[in-house]
C-alpha positions, 0 to 999 in steps of 0.5 A, spaced: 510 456 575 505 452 571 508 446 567 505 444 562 506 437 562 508 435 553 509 427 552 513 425 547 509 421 541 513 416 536 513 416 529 508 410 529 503 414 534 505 421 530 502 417 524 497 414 527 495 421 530 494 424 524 490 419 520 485 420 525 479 425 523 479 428 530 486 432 532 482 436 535 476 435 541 470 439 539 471 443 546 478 445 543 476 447 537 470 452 539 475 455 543 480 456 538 476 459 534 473 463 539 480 466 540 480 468 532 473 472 533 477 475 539 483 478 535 480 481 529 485 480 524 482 477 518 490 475 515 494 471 517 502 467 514 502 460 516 507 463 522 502 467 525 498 461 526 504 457 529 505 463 534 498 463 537 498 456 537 504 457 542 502 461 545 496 459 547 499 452 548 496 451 556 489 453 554 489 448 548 493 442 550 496 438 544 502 434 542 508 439 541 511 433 537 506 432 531 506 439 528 508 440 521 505 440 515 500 435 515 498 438 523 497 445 520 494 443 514 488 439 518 488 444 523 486 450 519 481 446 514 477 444 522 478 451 523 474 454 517 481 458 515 480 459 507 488 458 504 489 465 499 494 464 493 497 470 491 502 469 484 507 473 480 507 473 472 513 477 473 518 473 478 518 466 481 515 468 487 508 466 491 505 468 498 500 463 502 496 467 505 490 464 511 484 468 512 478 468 518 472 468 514 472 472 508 477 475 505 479 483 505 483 484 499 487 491 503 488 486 509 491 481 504 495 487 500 497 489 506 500 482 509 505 481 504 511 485 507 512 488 513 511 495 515 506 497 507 501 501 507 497 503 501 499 509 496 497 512 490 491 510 486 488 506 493 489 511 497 486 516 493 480 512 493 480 510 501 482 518 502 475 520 498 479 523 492 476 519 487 469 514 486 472 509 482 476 504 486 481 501 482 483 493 481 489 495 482 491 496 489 498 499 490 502 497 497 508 502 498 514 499 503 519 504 504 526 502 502 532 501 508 535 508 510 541 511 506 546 516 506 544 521 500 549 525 497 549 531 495 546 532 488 547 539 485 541 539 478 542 541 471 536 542 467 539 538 462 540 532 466 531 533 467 530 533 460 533 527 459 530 523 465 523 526 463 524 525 456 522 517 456 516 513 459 518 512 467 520 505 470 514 502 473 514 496 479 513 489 475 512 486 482 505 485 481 501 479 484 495 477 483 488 474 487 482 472 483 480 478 478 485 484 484 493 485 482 497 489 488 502 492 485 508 492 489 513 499 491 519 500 494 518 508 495 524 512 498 524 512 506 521 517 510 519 513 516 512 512 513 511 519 514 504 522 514 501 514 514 495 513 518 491 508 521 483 509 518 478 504 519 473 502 514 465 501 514 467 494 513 471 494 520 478 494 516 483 497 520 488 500 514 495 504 513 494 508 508 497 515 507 493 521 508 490 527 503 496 531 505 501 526 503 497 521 497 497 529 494 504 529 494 505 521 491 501 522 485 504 529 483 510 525 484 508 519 481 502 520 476 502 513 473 500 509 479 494 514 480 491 514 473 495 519 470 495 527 470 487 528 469 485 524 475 491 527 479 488 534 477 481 531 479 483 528 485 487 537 487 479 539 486 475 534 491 482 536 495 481 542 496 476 544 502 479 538 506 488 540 505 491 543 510 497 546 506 501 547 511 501 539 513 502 538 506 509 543 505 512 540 512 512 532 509 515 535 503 520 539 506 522 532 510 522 528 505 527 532 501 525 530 494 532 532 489 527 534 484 522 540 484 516 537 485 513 543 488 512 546 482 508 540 479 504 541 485 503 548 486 501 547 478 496 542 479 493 546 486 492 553 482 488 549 476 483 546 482 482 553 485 486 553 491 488 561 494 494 565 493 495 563 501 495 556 499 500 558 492 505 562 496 509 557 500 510 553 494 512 558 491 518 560 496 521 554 495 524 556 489 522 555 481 530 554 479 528 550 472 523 548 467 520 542 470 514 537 467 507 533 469 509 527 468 514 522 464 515 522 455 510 526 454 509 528 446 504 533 446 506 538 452 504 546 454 508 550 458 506 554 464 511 560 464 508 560 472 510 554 475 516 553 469 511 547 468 510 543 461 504 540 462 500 534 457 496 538 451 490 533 453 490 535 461 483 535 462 479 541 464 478 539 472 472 543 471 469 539 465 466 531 465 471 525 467 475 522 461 480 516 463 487 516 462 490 511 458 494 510 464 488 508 468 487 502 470 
């Protein structure tokens, strides 16, 4: 078995050690750095860093016993490693974050809580249903599993919870002129999230077509509102496979009858009746809505769908939603 042989410094030599600008041999500190190239990963928490440096303790000897904030500190300065602060206006929280040369803004996101991928907005961008990014970039991590109980709808119940403008996450942090938008959506394993790589060598969770067609039908304003959503169906069309996207909905089991709103949005962007029919199916029990606190609205007998008055044309030129951000 290899020993590693650590020597036990006092206070006064720990002190001397640190004042001193060379903590690290130069030889060390390509060695570390080549290691960084080697893993890829852009973003790392202070813990990361800590576990590759345990890990790697045999190959880049140094004194157990100096660690803490002054040793990580000098450490990541020699290392070129760049500090990211991300801050709340909402909450009495902050996340440091340490990135590899530059600073992928999806990377960071996606660091903030364990298991996240990017939804909505973002995922519509990443997934080609919309050219114009977003600063805001939406990270989903699911809640714990629960126990659902049977739940039976009344069509007053709807009314009431659709009559007034919805709940949005306050739990935004923010990185130079980029928010991220924080969501605790319902649990669903993180079905239909997939693994993509971007043109900048990113390797991202992000929701499919499939699945992102079916949260911004759920939750329009995190995707630029109804207009953009109804766009997004269009550029859709030729690349869904609706059986996929009945199976996700069917699994995730939603209370309220958001194939409806889907099957709407799906028939104004073009899609076939073989694309309408499974939806269909599924039953069209109660007048159902677009979107929340809506003033204006139209009602599709079809679909038993009220829908905004000023829903653009899919057909027509882009006007952005209020909601857009």
């Amino acid at each position: 078995m290899h020993k590693v042989y650590i020597p036990i410094l006092s206070q006064s030599q720990t002190l001397n050690l640190l004042e001193t600008s060379n903590l690290l041999t130069k030889k060390q500190q390509q060695e570390i750095k080549a290691h960084f190239e080697k893993l890829g990963a852009k973003i790392y928490s202070l813990r990361d860093i800590e576990e590759i440096l345990k890990s790697n303790l045999d190959l880049w000897y140094f004194p157990r016993s100096i660690w803490g904030a002054d040793f990580f500190g000098h450490l990541i300065k020699n290392l070129g490693l760049k500090e990211v602060v991300l801050t709340s206006q909402n909450y009495n929280k902050k996340y440091v974050r340490y990135a590899w040369r530059e600073i992928p803004v999806y990377d960071l996101s996606l660091s903030l809580r364990p298991r996240s991928y990017l939804s909505h907005l973002s995922a519509m961008f990443l997934n080609g249903l919309t050219a114009v990014p977003s600063k805001i970039i939406y990270v989903n991590s699911e809640q714990s599993p629960k126990t659902r109980r049977e739940t039976s709808l009344e069509q007053g119940s709807i009314d009431l919870a659709f009559k007034s403008k919805p709940r949005t996450s306050k739990y935004i942090f923010t990185y130079k002129n980029w928010k991220i938008c924080c969501l605790s959506g319902l649990n669903t394993n993180n079905l239909g999230v997939e693994e993509i790589e971007t043109d900048k060598g990113e390797k991202l969770h992000v929701t499919n077509i499939e699945r992102t067609l079916i949260d911004i039908a759920v939750r329009p304003f995190y995707a630029g509102g109804t207009s953009e959503v109804q766009r997004s169906y269009v550029k859709a069309k030729r690349k869904t496979s609706v059986d996929m996207l009945v199976s996700i909905l069917k699994k995730i089991n939603y209370i309220y009858p958001y194939h409806q709103v889907i099957g709407f949005y799906m028939q104004r962007a073009g899609f076939g009746d073989s694309a309408l029919n499974p939806l269909k199916k599924l039953g069209l029990k109660y007048d159902f809505y677009l979107d929340y606190g809506m003033e204006e609205k139209d009602y599709s007998k079809e679909w038993r769908i009220y829908f905004p008055k000023n829903i653009s044309d899919p057909t027509k030129s882009r006007t952005l939603s209020k909601h857009y951000p």
